[in-house]
C-alpha positions in Angstrom: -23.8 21.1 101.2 -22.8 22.1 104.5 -23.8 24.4 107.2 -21.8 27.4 109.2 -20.5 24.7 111.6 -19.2 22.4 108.9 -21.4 19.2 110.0 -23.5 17.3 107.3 -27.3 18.7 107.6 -28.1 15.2 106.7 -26.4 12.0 108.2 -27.9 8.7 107.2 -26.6 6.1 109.5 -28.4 3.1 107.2 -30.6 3.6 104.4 -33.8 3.4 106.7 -32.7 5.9 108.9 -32.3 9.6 108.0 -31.3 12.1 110.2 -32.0 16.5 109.9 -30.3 19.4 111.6 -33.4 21.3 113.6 -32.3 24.5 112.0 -33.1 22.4 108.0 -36.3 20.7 109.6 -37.7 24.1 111.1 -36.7 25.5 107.4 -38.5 22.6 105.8 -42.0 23.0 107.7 -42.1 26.9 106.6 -41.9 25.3 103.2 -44.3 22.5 103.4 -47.0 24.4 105.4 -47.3 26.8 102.4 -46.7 24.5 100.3 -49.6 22.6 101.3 -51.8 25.7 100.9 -51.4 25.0 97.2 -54.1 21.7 97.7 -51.0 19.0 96.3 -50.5 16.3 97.5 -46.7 16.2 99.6 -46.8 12.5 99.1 -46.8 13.2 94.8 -43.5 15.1 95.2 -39.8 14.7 96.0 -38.3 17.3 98.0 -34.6 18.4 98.0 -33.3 21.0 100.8 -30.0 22.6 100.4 -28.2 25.7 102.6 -26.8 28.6 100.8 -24.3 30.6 103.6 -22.6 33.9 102.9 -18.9 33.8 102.5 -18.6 36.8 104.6 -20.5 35.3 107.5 -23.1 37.3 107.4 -26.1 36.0 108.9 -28.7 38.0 106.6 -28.0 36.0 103.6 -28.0 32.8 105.2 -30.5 30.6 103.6 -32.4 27.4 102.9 -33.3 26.7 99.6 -36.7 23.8 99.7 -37.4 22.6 95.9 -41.1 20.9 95.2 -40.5 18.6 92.0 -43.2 16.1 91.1 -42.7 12.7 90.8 -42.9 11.1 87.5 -45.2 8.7 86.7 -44.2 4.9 87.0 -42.6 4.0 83.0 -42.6 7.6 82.0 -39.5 9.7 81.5 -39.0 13.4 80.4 -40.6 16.2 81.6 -43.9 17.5 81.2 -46.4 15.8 81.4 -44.5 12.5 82.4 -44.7 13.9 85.9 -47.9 12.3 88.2 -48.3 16.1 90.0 -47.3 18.6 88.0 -45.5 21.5 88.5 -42.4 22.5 91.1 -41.8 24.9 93.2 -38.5 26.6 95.3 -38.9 28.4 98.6 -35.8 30.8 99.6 -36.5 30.8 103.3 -34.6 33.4 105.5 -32.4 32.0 108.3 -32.3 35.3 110.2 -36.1 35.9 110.0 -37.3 32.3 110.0 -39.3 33.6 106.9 -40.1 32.7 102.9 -38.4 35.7 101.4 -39.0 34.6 97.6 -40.9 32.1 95.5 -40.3 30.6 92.3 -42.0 28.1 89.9 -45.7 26.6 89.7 -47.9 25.1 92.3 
């Protein structure tokens, strides 16, 4: 996906390198400083950030989307209890108020 100004909020240069827009990273610390809260491990999940912009421009409902999905346990596939830390959850953060504005799923 794509921000306003049509550059990749991710550019990986090799495959040891990764590189985030400030506006993603500043999204992604709202997300994993409450995610934290929740007494998981970070290290137990993968985590997938993606930008939702308004066809109309309108900055108020710009967002990031941050998804918590637990990993899955080494030889297991499925869902359930295949996963190592169970559980996901998404963050809707505001880019306009720099703010969670809605929650969704299990921590």
């Amino acid at each position: 996906m794509q921000n306003a100004n049509s550059e990749p909020m991710f550019q990986i240069p090799s495959p040891s390198v990764l590189s985030i827009d400030g506006s993603a990273m500043k999204a992604l610390k709202i997300a994993c400083d409450d995610f934290v809260k929740s007494g998981k491990d970070v290290r137990e999940f993968t985590i997938t950030i993606s930008e939702k912009t308004d066809k109309n421009k309108n900055d108020s409902n710009d967002i990031f989307i941050v998804t918590f999905m637990g990993k899955l346990s080494p030889g297991k596939r499925g869902l359930g209890t295949a996963n190592r830390a169970p559980g996901s959850v998404t963050y809707f953060i505001s880019k306009e108020e720099w703010k969670i504005i809605k929650e969704q799923g299990i921590k």
